[in-house]
N, C-alpha and C positions, 0 to 999 in steps of 0.2 A: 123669344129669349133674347135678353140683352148682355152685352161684356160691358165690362167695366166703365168703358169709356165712352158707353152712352150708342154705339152704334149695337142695330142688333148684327145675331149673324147672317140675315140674309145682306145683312148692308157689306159686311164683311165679305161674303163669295160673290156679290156682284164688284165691288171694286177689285178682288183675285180675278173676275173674269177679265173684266178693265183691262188691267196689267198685263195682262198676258195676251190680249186681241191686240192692245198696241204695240207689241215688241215684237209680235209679228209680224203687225202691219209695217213697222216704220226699217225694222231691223231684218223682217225674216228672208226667206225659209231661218227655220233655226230648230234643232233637236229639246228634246224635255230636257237632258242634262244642261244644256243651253240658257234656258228661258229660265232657271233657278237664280243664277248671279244678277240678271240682266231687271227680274222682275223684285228679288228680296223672298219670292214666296221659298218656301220647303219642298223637295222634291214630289213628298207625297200632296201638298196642294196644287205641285203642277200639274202630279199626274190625274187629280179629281178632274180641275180644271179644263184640262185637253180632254178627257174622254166623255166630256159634256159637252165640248165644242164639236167636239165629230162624230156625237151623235146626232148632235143638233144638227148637221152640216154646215156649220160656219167654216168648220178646219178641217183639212185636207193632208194626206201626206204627200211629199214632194221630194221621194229620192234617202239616199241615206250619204251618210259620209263616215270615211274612215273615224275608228276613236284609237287612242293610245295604247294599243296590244286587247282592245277586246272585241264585240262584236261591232259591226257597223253602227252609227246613232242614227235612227229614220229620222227625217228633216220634215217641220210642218210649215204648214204657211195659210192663209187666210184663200177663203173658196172665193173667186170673183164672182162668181154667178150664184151667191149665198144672198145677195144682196142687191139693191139698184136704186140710186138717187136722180133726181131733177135739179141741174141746176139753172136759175137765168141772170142775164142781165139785162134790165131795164136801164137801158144806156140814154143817150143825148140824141144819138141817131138813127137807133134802133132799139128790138128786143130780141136777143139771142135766148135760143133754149136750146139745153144738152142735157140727152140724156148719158150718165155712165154705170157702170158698175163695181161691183166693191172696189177693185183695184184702182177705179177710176181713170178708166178708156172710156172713151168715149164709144160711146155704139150709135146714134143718130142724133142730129142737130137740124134744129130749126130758126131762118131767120124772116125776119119781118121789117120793111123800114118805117121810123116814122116820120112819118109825112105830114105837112108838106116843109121843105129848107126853109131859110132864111134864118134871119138877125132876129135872137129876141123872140121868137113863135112856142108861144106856149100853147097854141093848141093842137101843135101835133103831139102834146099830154093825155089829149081828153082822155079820163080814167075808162072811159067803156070800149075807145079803141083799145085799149092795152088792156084790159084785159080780155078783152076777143082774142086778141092778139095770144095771147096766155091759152087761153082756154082751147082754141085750133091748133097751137103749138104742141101743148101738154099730149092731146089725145094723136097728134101727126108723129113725134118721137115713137111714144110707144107702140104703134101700129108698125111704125118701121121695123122697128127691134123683133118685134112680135113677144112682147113682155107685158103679160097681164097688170092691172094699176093696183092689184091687191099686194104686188112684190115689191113697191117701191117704199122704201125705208122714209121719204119722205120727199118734200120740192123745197129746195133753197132758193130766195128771191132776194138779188142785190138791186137795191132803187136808188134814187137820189133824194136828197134830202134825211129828215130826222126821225126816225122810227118810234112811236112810242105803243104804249098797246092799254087795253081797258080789257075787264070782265067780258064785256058786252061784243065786243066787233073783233079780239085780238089784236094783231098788230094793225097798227094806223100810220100813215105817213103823212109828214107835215114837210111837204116839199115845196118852200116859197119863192124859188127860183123859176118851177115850174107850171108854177099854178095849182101846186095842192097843198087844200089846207083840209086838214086831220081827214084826208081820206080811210074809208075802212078798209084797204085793200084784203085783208086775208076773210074778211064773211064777204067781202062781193068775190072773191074767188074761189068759195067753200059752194057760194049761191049758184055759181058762173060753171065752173071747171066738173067734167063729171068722173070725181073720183072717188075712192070709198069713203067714207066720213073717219076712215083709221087713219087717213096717213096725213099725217100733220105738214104745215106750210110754217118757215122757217124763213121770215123777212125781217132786211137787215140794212142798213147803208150799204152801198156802193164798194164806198170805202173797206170797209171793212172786211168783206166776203176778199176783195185783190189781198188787205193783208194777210188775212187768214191764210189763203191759198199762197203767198210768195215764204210766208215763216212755217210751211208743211213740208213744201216741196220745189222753195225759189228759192232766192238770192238770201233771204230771210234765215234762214234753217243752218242753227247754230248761235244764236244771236239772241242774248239773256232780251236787250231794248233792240227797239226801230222803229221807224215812223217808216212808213209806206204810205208814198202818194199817189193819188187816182190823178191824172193829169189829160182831162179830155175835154168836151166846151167847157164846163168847168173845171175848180182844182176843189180836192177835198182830200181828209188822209185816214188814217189809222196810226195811233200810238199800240206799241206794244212793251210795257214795261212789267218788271216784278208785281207789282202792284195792282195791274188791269187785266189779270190775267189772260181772256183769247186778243182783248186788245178791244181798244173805244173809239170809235168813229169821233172827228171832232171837226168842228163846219171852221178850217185852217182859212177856207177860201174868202172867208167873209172876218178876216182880222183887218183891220183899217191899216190902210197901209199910206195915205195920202188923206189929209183933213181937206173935208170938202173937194175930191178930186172925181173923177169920171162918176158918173151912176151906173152902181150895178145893176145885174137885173132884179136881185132881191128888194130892191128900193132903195138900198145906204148908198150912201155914198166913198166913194175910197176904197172899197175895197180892194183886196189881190187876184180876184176873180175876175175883179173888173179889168186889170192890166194883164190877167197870165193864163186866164184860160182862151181856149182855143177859137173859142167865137170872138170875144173879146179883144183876143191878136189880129185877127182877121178884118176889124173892125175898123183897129188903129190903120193899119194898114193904108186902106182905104181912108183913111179920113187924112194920112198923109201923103196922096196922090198913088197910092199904089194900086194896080187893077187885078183885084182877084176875078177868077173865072166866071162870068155872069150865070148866076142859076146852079154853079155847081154847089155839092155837097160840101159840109164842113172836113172831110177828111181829104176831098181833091184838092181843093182851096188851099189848105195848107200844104199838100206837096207841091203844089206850084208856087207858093212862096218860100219854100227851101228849096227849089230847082233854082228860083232867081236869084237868092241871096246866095247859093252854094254851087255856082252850075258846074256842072261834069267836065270834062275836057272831050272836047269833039275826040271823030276816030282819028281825026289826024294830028291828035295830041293838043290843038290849041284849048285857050279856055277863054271865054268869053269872061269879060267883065261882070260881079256882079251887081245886081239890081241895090244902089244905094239906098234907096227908100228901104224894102224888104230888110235889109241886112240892119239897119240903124234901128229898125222898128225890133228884128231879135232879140238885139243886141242890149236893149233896155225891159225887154222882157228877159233877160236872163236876170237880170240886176233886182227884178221885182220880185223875181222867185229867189233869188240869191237871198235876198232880205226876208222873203218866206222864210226860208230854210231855217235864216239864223237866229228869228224867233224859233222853229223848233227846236234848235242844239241847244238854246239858254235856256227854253222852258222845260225840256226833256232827257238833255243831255243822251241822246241813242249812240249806240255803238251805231249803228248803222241808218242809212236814209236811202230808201228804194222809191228808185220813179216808176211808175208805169201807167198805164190807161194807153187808150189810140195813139195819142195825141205827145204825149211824152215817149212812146215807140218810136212813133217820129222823127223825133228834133233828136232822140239818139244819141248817140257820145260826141259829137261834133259840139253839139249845143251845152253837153253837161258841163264841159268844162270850166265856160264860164260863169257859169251859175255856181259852181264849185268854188272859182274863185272870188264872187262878190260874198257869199254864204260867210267865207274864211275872213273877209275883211268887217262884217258887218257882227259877227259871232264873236261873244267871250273866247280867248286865246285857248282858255284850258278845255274845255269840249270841245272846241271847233277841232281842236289838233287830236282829239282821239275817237273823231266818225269818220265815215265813208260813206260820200256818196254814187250809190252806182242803179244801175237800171236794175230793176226787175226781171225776170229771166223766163217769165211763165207765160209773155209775148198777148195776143188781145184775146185769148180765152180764161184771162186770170181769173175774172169777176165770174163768170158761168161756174170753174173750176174750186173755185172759194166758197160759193153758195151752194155745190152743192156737198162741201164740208161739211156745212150746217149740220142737215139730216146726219150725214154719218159721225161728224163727233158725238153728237147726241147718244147715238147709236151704241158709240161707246161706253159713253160714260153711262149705262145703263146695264153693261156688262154684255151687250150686244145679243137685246132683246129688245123685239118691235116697240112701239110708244106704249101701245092698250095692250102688253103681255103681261101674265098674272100666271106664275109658274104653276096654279092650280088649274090651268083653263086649258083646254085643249092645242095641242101644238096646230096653228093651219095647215090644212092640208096642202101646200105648195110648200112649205118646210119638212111636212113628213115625205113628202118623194125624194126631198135633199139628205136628209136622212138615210133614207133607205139604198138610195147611190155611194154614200157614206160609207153604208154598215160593207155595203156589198161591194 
């Protein structure tokens, strides 16, 4: 059966479920009389609505609250343990896996480094380390939790580089920073990883999975635009506008910023990656007599060059001089990202610009400022003067926390039913024991 406007009505009570699993999630506990205003439905579709939810056990009650001279209104809210996603990041100098549940707590995390350091090492990439890496991780979470792999709503995987996908392999990554070209990552992890062939893998930019997760539940949340930037050995971002809806990854790192100036490592030359990301700082560094730690990691490395360029004051209040080299090499790394920036404010115009990744946790408000200031000098007057730029709030679990959005937006937008559910087909039996905890 179809209405007027082309949707049937099953399209019609999965987007009423929609509505109402997100007002819960984002707003609740909240009563039926509640969830009417907030979702547009009718009383009577909210109440179809919730008493499908909690038979399913998606929805739970949670208490009542007074109402205006009648009885109490019972308060619902979303079951955490209705649901469970994977998220990871496929980072610079490692691979994090977390596992959470609906509410998104985390319940066990797995890390791995990748090895080995240095300048420039693209083969601590090799695709069959990471995904071992993946594949020992995925089944070490769930074994911790002790959460069967038929309950997981899904695995979100944030990588670097450009996501595309085909018929044939799913999503593929074309990561040319790192030495991958059109890898198949989601069938070498369908091949790899041993979980049910239901639960779908959800790979994404880097970028992307940190915006997602800072405009859900960061600095983000409220905010029609924003660019969020990934700011770790490399720079990369996420625009979020009216337009792009969950938001577009866009490779910001690789905008020429100097004709014919440093080689990145994707091959061009000039880039702002090549001036502002994190190995790249480190590099300069070095290359202007500064001595980062021999053999350390890119995240020591750089605290030791914001200990030199910013040192603390001893206990007995002196403060040592800072290290000139360190601080002049910042200090033009703010200017390069300032100049980022202010190509995003001209081509995007955001209400808002969130930094985050390791790397940008780092350098912290000490540093944003000046990047605040060259941004303001280098940016059209009339945007420039109506953003903010400020850190991200979601601290170096954004990307793991983002990805595994993936799976559960999905989730939603589905009316908050597994990928391969077919309301004719059998409820699983690990749904029907949620159920009958539910009823009972």
């Amino acid at each position: 059966m179809t209405v007027r406007s082309g949707r049937t009505v099953r399209d019609l009570r999965r987007e009423n479920r929609t509505a109402v699993l997100q007002r819960l999630y984002f707003d609740g506990p909240l009563s039926r009389f509640s969830l009417g205003p907030v979702t547009g439905l009718s009383s009577g579709s909210v109440s179809n609505v919730v008493a499908e939810l909690v038979a399913e056990g998606l929805v739970e009650e949670a208490g009542s609250v007074d109402s205006a001279g009648g009885r109490p209104r019972t308060l619902l809210r979303i079951r955490p343990d209705s649901g469970y996603m994977i998220g990871v990041d496929v980072g610079e100098t490692r691979v994090r896996i977390e596992l959470f549940d609906l509410a998104l707590t985390e319940l066990a995390r797995v890390e791995r480094p990748l090895a080995p350091e240095g300048p420039r090492r693209t083969d601590r990439f090799d695709v069959g380390v990471v995904v071992g890496h993946l594949r020992e991780g995925i089944a070490e979470v769930l074994d911790r939790a002790g959460i069967a792999a038929e309950r997981l709503l899904g695995v979100g995987v944030g990588v670097p580089g450009i996501v595309a996908g085909t018929p044939e392999d799913g999503a593929v990554v074309h990561g040319q920073t790192i030495g991958w070209d059109a890898v198949p990552l989601e069938r070498l992890l369908r091949e790899s990883v041993r979980l049910p062939a239901s639960v779908p893998y959800y790979i994404d930019n880097g970028a992307k999975t940190l915006g997602q997760a800072e405009m859900w539940f960061g600095a983000g949340r409220g905010a029609d635009s924003a660019v969020v930037v990934l700011f770790g050995s490399g720079v990369g971002a996420c625009v979020v506008t009216d337009d792009m809806g969950p938001g577009r990854a866009v490779e910001w790192g690789h905008l020429t910023v100097r004709v014919r100036g440093r080689r990145c490592r994707c091959g061009a030359q000039g880039c702002l990656e090549a001036y502002a990301g994190a190995e790249a700082l480190l590099e300069r560094w070095a290359e202007a007599g500064g001595e980062p730690p021999a053999g350390a990691a890119e995240e020591t490395a750089l605290t030791a060059m914001l200990a030199a360029a910013y040192p603390s004051p001893a206990p007995d209040g002196t403060v040592s001089e800072p290290d000139a080299t360190a601080l002049a090499v910042l200090e033009e790394t703010a200017e390069y990202l300032g100049a980022g920036f202010a190509d995003l404010i001209n081509l995007f115009q955001p209400e808002r610009i969130l930094v985050g990744g390791w790397a940008g946790l780092q350098l912290g408000s000490r540093f944003l400022d000046s990047v605040r200031a060259y941004a303001t000098s280098y940016a059209l007057a009339y945007p420039a003067a109506r953003v903010r730029i400020e850190l991200g709030t979601l601290g170096p679990d954004a990307v793991t926390v983002g990805a595994a959005i993936l799976p559960l937006a999905d989730f939603f937008g589905r009316g908050g039913r597994p990928a391969e559910a077919d309301p004719q087909e059998p409820v699983p039996a690990w749904r029907t024991t949620l159920q009958e905890r539910a009823v009972h």
